[in-house]
ROSE-4610 file (N, C-alpha, C; in Angstrom, 1 decimal, always signed):
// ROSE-4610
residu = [X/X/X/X/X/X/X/X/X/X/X/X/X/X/X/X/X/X/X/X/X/X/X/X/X/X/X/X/X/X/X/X/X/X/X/X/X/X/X/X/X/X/X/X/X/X/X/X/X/X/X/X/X/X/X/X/X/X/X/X/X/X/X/X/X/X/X/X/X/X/X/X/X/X/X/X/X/X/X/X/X/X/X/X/X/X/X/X/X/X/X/X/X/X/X/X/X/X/X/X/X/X/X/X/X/X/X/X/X/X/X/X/X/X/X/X/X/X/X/X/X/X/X/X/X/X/X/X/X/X/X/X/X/X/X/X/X/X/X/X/X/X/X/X/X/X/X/X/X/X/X/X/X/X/X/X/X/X/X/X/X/X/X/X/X/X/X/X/X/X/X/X/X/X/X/X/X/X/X/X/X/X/X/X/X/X/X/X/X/X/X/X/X/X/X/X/X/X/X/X/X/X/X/X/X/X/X/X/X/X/X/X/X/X/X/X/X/X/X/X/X/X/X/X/X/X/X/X/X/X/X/X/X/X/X/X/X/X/X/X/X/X/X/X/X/X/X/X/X/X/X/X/X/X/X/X/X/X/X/X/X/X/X/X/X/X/X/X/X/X/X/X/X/X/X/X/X/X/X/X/X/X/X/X/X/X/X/X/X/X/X/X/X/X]
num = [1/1/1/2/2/2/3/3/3/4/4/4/5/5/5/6/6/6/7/7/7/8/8/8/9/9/9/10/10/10/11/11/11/12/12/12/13/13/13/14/14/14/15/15/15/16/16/16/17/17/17/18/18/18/19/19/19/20/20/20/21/21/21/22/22/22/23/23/23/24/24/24/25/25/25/26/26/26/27/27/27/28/28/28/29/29/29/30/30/30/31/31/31/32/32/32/33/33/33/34/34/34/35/35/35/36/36/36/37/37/37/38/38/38/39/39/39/40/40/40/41/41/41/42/42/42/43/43/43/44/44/44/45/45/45/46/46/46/47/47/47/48/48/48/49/49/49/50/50/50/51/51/51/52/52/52/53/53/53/54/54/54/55/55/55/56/56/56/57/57/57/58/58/58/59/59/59/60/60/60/61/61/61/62/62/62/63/63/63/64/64/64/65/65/65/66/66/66/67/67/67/68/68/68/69/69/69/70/70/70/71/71/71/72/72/72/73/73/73/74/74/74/75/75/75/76/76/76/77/77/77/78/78/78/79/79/79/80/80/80/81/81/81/82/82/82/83/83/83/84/84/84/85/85/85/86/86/86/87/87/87/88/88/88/89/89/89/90/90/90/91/91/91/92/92/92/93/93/93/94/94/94/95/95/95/96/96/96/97/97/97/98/98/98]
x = [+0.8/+0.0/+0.9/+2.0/+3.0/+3.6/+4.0/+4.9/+3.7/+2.4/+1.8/+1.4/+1.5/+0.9/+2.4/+3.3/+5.0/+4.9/+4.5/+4.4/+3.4/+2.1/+1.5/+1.5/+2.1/+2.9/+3.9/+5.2/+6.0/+5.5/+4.3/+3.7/+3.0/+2.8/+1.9/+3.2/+3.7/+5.0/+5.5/+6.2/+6.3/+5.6/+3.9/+3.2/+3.5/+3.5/+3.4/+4.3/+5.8/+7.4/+6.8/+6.3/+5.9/+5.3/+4.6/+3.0/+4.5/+5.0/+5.7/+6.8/+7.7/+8.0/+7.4/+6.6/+5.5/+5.1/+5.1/+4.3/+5.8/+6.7/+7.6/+8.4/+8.3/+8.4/+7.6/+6.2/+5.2/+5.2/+5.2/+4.8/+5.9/+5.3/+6.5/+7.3/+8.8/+9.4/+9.4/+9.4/+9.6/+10.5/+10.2/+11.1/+12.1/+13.7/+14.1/+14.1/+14.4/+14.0/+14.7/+16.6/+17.1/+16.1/+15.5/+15.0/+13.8/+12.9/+11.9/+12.4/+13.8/+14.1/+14.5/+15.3/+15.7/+14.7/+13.6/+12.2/+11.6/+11.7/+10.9/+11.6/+12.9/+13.7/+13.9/+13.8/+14.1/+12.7/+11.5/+10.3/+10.2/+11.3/+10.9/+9.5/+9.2/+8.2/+6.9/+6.4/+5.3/+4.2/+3.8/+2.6/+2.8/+3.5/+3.8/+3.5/+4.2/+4.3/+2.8/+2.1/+0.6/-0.2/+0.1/-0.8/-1.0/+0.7/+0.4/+0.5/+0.1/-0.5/-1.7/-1.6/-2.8/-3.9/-5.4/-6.0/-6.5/-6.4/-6.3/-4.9/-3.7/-2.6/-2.8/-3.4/-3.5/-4.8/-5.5/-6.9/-6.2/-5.5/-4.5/-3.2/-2.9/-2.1/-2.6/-3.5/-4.4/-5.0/-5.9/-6.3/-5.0/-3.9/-2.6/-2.6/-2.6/-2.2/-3.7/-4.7/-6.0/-6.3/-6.4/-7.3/-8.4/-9.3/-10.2/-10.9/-11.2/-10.8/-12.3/-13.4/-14.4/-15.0/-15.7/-15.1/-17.1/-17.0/-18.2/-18.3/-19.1/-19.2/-19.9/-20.8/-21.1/-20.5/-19.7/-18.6/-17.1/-17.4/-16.0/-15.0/-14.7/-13.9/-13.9/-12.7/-12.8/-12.2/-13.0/-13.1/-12.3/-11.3/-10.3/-10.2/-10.4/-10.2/-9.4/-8.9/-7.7/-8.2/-7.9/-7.9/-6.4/-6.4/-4.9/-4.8/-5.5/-5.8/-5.6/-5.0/-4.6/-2.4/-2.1/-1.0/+0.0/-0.9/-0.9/-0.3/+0.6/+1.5/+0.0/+0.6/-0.2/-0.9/-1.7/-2.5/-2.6/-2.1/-2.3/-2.9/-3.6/-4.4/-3.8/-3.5/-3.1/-3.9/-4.3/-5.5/-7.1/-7.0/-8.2/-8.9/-7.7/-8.3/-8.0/-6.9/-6.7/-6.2]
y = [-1.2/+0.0/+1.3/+1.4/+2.5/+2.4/+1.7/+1.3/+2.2/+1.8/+2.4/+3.7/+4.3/+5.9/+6.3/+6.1/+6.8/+6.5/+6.1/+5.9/+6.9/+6.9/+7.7/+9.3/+9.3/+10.6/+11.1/+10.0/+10.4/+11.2/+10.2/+10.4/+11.9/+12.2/+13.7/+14.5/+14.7/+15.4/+15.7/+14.4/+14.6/+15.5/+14.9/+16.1/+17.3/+17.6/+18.9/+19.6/+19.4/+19.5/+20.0/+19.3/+19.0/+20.5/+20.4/+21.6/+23.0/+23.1/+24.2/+24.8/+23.8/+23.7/+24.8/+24.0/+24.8/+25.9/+26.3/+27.8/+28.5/+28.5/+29.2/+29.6/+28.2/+29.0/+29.8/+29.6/+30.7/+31.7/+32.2/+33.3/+34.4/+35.7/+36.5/+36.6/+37.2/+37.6/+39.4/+40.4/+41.6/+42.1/+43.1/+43.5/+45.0/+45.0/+45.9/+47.6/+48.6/+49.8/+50.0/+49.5/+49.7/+49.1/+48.1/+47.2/+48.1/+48.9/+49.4/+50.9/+51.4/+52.6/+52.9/+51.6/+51.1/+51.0/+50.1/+50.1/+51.0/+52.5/+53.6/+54.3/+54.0/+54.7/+54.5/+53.1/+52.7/+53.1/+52.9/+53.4/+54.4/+55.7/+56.7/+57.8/+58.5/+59.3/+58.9/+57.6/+56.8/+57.7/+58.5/+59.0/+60.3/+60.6/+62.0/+61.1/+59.8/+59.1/+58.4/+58.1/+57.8/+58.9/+60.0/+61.4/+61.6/+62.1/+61.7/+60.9/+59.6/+58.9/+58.5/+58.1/+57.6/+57.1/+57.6/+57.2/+55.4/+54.8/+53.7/+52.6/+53.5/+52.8/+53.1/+53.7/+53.8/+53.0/+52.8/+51.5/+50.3/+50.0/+48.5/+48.6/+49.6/+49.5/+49.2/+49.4/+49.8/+48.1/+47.7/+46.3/+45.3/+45.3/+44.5/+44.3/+45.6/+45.9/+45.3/+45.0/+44.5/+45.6/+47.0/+47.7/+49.0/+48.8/+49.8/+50.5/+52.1/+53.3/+53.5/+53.8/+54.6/+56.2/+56.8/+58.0/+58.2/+59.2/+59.7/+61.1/+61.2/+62.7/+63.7/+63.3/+64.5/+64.6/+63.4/+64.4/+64.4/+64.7/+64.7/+63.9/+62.2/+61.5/+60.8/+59.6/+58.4/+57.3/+56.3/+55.1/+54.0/+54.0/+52.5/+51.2/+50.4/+48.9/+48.4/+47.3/+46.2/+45.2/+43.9/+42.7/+41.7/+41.7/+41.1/+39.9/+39.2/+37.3/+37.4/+38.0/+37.6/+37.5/+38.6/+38.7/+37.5/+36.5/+35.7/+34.5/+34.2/+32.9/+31.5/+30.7/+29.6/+29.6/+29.7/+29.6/+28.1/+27.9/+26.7/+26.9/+26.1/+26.1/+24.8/+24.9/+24.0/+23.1/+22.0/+21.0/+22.0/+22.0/+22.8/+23.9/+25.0/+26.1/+26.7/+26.2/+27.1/+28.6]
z = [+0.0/+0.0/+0.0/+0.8/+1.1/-0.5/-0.6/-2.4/-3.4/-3.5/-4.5/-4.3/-2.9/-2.3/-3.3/-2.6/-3.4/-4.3/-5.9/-6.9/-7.4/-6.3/-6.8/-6.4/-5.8/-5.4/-6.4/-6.7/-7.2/-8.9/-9.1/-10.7/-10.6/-9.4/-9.3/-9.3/-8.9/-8.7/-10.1/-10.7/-12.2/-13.2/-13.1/-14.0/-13.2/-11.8/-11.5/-11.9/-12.4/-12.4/-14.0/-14.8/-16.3/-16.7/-15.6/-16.0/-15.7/-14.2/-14.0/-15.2/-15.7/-16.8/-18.1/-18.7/-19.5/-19.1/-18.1/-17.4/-17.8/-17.6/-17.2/-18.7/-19.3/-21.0/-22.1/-21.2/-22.0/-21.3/-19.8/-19.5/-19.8/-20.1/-20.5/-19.5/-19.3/-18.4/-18.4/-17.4/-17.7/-18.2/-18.7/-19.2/-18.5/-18.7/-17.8/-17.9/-17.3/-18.0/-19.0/-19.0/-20.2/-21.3/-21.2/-22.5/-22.9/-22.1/-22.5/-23.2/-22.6/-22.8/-24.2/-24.7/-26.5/-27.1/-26.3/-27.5/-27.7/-27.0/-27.2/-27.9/-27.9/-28.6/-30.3/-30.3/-31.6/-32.5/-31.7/-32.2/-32.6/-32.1/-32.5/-31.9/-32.4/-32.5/-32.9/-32.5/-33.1/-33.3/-32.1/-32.4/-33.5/-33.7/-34.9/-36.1/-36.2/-37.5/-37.4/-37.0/-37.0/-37.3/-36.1/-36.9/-38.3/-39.1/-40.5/-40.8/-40.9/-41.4/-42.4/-43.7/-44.0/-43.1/-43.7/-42.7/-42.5/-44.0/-44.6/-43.4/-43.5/-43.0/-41.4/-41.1/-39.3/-39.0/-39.7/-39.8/-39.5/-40.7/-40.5/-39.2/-38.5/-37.8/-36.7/-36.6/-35.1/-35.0/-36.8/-36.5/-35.9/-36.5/-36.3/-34.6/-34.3/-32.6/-31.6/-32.3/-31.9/-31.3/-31.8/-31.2/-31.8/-31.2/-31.9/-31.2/-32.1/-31.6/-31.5/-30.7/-31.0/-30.7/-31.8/-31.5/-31.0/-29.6/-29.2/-29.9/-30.4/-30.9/-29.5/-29.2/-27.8/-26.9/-26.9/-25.8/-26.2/-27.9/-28.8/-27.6/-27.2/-26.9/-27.9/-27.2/-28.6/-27.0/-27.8/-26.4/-27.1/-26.2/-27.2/-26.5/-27.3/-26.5/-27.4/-26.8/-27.4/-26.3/-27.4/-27.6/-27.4/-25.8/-25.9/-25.9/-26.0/-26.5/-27.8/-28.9/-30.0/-29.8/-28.4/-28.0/-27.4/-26.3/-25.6/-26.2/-25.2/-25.4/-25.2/-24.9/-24.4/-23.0/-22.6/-21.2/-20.6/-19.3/-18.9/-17.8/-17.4/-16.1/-14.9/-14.2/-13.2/-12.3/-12.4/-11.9/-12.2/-13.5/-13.9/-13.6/-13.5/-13.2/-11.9/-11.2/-10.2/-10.0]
């Protein structure tokens, strides 16, 4: 009976070792301020270069980035959402969902 609890112990352990595994190669890691400070950099002036923009080519930029812009006219705003599940690595859930 002890022989088959450690076996079956050992076998939960394994998947659990398996699943941690997996988690740790999809989730992103952060990123550092140098790293964010080069990407803002290398991007440039994004919003100047969107402004002029076609309005055709800032359509497709915005679809790419999953987001879309809605504009309220009475209270001249514009309401933006984005869709970050097209972004997303693999999702795993751990004994279903914890």
């Amino acid at each position: 009976m002890v022989t088959a609890w450690i076996a079956q112990t050992q076998a939960e352990r394994a998947r659990a070792e398996t699943e941690l595994r997996i988690i740790a190669r999809t989730t992103p890691r952060r990123m550092s301020q140098g790293e964010i400070t080069t990407l803002v950099t290398a991007l440039g002036d994004i919003a100047t270069v969107l402004r002029n923009a076609d309005p055709a080519d800032k359509a497709e930029v915005y679809r790419q980035l999953g987001l879309r812009l809605n504009y309220q006219p009475e209270t001249q705003t514009v309401r933006a959402e984005v869709d970050l599940s097209a972004h997303r690595g693999v999702i795993v859930c751990v004994r279903g969902g914890t």
